[in-house]
N, CA and C atoms as a LAMMPS dump frame, in Angstrom:
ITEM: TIMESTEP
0
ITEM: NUMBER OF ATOMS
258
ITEM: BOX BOUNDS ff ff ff
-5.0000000000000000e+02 5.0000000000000000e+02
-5.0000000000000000e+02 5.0000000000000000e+02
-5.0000000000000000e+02 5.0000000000000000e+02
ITEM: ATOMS id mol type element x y z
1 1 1 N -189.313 320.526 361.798
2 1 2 C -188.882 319.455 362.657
3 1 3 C -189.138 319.849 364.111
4 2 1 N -190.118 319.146 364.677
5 2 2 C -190.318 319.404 366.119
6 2 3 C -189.217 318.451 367.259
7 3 1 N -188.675 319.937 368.306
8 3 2 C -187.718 318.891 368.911
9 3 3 C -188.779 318.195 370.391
10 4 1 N -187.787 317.359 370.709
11 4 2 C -188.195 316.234 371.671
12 4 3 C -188.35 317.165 373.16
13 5 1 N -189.343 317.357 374.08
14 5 2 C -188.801 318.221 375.346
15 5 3 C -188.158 316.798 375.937
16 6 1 N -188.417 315.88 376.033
17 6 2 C -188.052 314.842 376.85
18 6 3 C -186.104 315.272 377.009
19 7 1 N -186.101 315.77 375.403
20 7 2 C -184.678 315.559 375.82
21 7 3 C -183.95 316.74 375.854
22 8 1 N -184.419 317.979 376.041
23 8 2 C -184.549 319.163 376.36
24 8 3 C -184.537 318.938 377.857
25 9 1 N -185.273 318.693 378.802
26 9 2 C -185.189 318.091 379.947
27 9 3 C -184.168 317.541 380.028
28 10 1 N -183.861 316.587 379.664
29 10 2 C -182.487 315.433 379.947
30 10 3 C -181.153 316.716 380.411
31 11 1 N -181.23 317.831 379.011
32 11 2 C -180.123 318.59 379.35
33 11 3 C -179.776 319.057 380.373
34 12 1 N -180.942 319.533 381.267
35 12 2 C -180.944 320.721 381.778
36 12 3 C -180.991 319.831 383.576
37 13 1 N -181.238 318.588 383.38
38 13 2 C -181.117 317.275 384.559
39 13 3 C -179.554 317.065 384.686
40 14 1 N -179.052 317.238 383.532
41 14 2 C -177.658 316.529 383.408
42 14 3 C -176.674 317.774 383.857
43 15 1 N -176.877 319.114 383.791
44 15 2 C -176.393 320.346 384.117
45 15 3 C -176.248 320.101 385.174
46 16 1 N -177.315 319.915 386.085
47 16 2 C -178.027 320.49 387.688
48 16 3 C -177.299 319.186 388.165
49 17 1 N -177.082 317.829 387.726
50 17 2 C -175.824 316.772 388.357
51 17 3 C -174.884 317.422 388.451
52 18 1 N -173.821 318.035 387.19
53 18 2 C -172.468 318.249 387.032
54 18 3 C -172.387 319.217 388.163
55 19 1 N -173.561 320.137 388.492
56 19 2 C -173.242 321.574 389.236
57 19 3 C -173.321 320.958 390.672
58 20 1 N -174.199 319.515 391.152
59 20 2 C -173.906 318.981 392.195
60 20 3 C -173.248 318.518 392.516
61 21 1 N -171.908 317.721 391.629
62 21 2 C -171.057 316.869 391.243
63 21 3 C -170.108 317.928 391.725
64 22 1 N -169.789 319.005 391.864
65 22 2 C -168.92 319.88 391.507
66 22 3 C -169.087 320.874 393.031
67 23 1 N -170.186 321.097 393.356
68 23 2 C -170.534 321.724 394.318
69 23 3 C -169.766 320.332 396.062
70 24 1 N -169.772 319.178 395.325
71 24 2 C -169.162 318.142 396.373
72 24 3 C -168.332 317.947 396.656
73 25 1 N -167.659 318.334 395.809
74 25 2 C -165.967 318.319 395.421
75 25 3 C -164.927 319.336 395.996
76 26 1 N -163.924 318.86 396.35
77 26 2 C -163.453 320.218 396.739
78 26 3 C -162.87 320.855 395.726
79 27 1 N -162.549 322.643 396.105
80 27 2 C -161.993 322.951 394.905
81 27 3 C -161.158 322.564 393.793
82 28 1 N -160.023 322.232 394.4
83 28 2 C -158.73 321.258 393.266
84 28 3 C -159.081 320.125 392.649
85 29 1 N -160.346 319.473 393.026
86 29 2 C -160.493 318.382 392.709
87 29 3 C -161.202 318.457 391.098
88 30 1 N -160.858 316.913 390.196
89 30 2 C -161.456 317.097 388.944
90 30 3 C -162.503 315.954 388.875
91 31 1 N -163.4 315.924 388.036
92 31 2 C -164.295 314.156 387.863
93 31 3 C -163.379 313.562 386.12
94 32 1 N -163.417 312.161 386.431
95 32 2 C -162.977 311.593 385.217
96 32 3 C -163.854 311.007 384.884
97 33 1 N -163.991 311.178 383.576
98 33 2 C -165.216 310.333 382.449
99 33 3 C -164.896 309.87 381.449
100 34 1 N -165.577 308.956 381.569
101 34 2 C -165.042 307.834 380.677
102 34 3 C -166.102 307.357 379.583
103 35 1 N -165.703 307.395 378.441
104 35 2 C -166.945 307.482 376.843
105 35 3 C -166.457 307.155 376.6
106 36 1 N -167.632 306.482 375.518
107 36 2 C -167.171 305.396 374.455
108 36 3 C -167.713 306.294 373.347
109 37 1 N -167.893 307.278 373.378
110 37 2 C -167.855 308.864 372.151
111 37 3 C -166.277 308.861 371.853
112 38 1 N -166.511 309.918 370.746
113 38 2 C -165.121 310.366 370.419
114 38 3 C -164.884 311.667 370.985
115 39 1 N -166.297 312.464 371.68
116 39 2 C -166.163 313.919 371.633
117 39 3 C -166.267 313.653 373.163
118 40 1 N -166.3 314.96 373.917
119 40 2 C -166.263 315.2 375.602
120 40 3 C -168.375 315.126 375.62
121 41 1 N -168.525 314.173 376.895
122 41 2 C -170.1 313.683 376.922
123 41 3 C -170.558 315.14 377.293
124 42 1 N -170.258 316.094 377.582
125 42 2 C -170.64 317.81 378.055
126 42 3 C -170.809 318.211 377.03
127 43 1 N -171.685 319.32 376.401
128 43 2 C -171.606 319.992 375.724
129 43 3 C -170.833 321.384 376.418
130 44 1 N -170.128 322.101 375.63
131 44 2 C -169.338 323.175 376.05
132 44 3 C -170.596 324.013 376.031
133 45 1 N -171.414 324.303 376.196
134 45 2 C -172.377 325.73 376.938
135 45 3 C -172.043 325.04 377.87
136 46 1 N -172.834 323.693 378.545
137 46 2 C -172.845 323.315 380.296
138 46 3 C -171.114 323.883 380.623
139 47 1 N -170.292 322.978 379.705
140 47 2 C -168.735 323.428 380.397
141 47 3 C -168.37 324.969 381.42
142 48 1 N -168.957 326.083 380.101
143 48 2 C -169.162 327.145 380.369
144 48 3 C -169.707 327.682 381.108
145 49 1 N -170.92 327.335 380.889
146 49 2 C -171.541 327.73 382.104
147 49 3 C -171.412 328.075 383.653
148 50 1 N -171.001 326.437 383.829
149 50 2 C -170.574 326.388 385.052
150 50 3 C -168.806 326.419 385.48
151 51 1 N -168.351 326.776 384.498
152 51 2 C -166.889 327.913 384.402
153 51 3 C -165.938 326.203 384.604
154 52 1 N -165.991 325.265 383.558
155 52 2 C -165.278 324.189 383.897
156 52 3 C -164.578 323.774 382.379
157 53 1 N -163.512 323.213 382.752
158 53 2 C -162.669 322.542 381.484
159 53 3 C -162.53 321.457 381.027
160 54 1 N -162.686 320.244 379.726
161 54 2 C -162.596 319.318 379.473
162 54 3 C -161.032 319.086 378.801
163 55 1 N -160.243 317.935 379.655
164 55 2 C -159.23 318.301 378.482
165 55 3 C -158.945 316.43 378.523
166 56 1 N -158.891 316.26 377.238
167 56 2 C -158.887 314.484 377.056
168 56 3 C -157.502 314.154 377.394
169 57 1 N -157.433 313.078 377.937
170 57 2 C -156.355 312.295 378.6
171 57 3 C -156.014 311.418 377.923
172 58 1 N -156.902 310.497 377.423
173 58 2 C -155.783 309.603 376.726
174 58 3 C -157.342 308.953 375.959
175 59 1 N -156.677 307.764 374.867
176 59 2 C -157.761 307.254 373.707
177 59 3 C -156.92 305.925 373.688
178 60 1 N -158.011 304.789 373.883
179 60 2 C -157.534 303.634 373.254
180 60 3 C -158.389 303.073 372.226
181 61 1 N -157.548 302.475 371.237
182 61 2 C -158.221 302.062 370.155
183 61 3 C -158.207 300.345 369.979
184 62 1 N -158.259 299.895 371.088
185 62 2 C -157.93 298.318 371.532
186 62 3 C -159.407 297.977 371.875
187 63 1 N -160.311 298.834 372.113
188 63 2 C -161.584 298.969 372.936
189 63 3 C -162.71 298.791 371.818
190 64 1 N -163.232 298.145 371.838
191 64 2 C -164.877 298.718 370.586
192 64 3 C -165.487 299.089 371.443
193 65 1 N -166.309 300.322 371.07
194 65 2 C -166.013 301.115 370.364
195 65 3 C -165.057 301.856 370.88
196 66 1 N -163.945 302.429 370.087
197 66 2 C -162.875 303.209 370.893
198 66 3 C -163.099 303.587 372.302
199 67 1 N -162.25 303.647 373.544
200 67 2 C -162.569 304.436 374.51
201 67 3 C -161.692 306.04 374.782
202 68 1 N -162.373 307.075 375.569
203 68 2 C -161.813 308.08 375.808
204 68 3 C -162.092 308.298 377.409
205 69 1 N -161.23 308.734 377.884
206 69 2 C -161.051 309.313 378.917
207 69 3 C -160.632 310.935 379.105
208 70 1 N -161.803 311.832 380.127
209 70 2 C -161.54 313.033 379.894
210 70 3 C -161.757 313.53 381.365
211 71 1 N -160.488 314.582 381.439
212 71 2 C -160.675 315.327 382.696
213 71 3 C -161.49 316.357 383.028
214 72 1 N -162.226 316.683 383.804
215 72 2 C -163.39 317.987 383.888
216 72 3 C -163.32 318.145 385.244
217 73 1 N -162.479 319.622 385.193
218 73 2 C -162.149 320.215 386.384
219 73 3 C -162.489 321.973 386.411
220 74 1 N -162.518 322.886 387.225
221 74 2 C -162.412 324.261 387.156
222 74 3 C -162.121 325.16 386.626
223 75 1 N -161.975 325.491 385.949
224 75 2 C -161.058 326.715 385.371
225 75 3 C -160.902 327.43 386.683
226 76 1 N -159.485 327.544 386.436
227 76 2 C -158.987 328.397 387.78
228 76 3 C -158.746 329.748 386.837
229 77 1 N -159.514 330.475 387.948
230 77 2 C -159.41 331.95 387.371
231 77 3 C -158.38 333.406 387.995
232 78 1 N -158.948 334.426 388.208
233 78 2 C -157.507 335.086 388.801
234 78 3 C -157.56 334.985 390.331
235 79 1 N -158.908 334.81 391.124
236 79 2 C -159.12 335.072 392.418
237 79 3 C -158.597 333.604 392.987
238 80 1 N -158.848 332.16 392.243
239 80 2 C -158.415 331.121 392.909
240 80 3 C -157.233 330.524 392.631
241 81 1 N -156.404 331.517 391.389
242 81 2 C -155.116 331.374 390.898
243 81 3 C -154.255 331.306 392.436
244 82 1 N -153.266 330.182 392.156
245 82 2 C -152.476 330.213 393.194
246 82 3 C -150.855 331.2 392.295
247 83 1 N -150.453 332.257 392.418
248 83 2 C -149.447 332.624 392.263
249 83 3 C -148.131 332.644 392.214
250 84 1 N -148.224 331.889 394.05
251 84 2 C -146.794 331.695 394.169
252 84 3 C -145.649 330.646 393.109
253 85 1 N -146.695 329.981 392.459
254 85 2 C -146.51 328.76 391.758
255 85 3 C -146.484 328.922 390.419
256 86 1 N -146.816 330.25 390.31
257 86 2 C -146.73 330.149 388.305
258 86 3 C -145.254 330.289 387.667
């Protein structure tokens, strides 16, 4: 089975957004996305990659096709951990 580069490309287009998307943003800040998937539209390598978290917010089933809403923000790690607050 030969794969598609077209969409090999697509991936690696859709990375280099999120990392611009993210690079715009200020730190604390998250992007919300909104699919009509059941799963998070990221694949977790990109998540990883670029050291970020998907965590779903809420699902309505009033919607065809279902909708989801998901948060994708930073992983805060130990250097941008705020402390005083844990």
């Amino acid at each position: 089975m030969r794969r598609d580069p077209r969409r090999a490309a697509a991936r690696y287009r859709e990375g280099d957004v999120v990392h611009h998307v993210f690079d715009a943003l200020r730190p604390d800040a998250a992007l919300y996305q909104y699919t009509l998937g059941s799963r998070c539209p990221f694949d977790q390598a990109l998540l990883d990659r670029l050291d970020l978290e998907a965590i779903r917010l809420g699902r309505t089933f009033r919607n065809f096709p279902p909708a989801t809403v998901y948060k994708v923000s930073r992983i805060k790690n130990l250097k941008t951990y705020d402390w005083r607050f844990a």
